[in-house]
Rosetta silent file (secondary structure, phi, psi, omega in degrees, C-alpha in Angstrom):
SEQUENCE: XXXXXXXXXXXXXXXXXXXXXXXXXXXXXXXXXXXXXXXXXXXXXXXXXXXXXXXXXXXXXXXXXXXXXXXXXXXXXXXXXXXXXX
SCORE:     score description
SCORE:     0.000 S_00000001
   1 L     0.000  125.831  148.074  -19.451   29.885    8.792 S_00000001
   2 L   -27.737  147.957  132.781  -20.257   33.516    9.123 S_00000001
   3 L  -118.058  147.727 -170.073  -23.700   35.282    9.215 S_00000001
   4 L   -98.332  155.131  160.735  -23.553   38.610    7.850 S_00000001
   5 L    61.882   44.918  124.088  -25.638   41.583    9.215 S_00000001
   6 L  -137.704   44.177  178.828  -25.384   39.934   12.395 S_00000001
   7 L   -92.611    7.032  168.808  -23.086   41.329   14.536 S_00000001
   8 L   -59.457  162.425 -165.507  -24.523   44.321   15.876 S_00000001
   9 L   -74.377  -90.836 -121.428  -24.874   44.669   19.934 S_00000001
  10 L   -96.351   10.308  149.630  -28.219   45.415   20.305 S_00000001
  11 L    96.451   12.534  174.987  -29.698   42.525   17.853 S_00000001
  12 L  -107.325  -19.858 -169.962  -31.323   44.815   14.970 S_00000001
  13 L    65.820  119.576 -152.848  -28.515   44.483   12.523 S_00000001
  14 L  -101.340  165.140 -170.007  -27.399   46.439    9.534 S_00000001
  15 L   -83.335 -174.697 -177.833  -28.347   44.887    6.242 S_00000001
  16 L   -50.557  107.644 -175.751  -25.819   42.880    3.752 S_00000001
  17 L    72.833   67.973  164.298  -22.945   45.983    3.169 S_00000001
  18 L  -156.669  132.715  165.244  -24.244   48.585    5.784 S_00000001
  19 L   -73.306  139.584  143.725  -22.278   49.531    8.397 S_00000001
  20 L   -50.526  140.536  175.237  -24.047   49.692   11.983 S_00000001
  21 L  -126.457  122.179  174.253  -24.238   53.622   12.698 S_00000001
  22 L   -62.800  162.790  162.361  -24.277   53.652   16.799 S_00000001
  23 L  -150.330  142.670 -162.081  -26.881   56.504   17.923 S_00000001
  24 L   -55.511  132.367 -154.759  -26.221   58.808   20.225 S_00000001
  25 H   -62.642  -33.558  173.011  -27.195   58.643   23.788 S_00000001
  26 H   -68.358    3.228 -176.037  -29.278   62.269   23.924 S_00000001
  27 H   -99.681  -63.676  173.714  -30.801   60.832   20.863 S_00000001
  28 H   -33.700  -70.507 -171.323  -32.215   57.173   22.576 S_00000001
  29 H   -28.653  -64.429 -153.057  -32.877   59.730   25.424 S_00000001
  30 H   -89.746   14.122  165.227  -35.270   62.314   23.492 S_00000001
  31 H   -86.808  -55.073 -174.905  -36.996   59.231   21.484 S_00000001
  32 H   -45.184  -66.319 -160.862  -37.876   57.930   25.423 S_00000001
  33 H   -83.930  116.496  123.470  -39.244   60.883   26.667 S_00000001
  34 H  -146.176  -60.614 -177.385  -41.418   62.163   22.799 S_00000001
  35 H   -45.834  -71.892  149.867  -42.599   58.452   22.998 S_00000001
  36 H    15.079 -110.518  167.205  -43.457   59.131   26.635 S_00000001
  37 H   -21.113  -55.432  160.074  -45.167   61.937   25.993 S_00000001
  38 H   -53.116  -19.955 -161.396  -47.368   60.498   22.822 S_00000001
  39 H   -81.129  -40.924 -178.326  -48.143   57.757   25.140 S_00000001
  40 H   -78.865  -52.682  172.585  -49.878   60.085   28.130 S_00000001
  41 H   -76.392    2.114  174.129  -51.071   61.819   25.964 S_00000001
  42 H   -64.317  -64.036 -159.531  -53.267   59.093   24.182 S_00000001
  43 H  -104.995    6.930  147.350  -54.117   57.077   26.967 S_00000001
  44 L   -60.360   -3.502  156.079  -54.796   59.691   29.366 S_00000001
  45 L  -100.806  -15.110  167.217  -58.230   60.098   28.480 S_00000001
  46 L   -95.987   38.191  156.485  -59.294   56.673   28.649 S_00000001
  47 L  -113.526  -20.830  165.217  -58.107   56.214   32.273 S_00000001
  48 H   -49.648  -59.845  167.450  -60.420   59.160   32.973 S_00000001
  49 H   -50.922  -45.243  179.525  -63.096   57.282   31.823 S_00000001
  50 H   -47.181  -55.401 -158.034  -62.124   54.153   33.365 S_00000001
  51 H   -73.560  -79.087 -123.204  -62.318   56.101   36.862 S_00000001
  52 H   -77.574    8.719  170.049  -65.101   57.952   35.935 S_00000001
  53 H   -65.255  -85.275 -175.914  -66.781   54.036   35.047 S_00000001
  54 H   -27.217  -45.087 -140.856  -65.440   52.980   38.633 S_00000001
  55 H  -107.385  -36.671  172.464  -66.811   55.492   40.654 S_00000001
  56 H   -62.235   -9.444 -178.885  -70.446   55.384   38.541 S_00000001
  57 L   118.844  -25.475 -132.423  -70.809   51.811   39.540 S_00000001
  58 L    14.114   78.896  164.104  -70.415   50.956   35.522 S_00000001
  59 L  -101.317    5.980  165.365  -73.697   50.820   34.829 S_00000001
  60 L  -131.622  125.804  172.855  -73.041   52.631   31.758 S_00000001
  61 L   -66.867  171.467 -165.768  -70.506   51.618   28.762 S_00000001
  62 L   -46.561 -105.118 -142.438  -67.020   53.307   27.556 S_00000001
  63 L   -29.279  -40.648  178.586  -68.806   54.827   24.514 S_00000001
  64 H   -65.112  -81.755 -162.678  -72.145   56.670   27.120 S_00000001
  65 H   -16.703  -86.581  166.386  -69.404   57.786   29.358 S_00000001
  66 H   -37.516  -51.534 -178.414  -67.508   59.464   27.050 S_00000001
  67 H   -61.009  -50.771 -167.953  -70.333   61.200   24.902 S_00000001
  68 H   -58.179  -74.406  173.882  -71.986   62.489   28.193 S_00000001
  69 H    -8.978  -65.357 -148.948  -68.366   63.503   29.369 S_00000001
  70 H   -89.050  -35.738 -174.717  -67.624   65.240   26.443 S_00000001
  71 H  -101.063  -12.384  148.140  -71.346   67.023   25.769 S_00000001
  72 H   -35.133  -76.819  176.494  -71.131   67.782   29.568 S_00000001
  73 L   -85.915  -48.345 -178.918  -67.940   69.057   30.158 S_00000001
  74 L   120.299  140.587  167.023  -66.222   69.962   26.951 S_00000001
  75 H   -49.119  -30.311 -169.541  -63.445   67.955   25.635 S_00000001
  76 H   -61.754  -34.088  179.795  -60.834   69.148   27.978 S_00000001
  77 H   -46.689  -28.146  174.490  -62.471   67.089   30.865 S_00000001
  78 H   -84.967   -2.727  148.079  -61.146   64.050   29.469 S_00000001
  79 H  -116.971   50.528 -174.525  -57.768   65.582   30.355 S_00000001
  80 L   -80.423 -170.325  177.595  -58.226   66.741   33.904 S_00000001
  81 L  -128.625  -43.793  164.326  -56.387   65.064   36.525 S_00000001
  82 L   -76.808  167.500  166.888  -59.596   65.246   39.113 S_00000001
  83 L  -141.059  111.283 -168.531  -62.399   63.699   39.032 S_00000001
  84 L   -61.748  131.657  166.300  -65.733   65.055   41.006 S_00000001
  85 L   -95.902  120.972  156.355  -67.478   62.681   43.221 S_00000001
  86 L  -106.223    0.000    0.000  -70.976   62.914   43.613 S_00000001
């Protein structure tokens, strides 16, 4: 016995009468890095906070941080790459 739609390589399978269509390695490539990219930029502002938690002691929650951050500094601060110690 057969199973249909499941002989593709990498296990996703085309459905009942669809050909697999292979994709192209510069394509997987520029999916990696745009994914990447979406990724830093997302979660790059909450590791600011996390540090800027660490370094206050966290004695104040995510939610303080961030408003004070942000009516402090200006949004852009949550995407600096320093962080000032006082």
């Amino acid at each position: 016995m057969s199973q249909k739609g499941s002989s593709s390589k990498d296990g996703a399978g085309a459905g009942a009468g669809e050909a697999a269509v292979p994709v192209n390695r510069a394509v997987k490539t520029g999916g990696a890095m745009l994914g990447g990219a979406i990724e830093a930029c997302c979660l790059q502002p909450l590791d600011v906070l996390k540090t800027r938690m660490q370094l206050g002691g966290a004695k104040a929650g995510l939610f303080n941080v961030a408003t004070t951050t942000v009516r402090e500094e200006g949004f852009r601060a949550l995407y600096v790459l320093r962080v000032d110690c006082e």
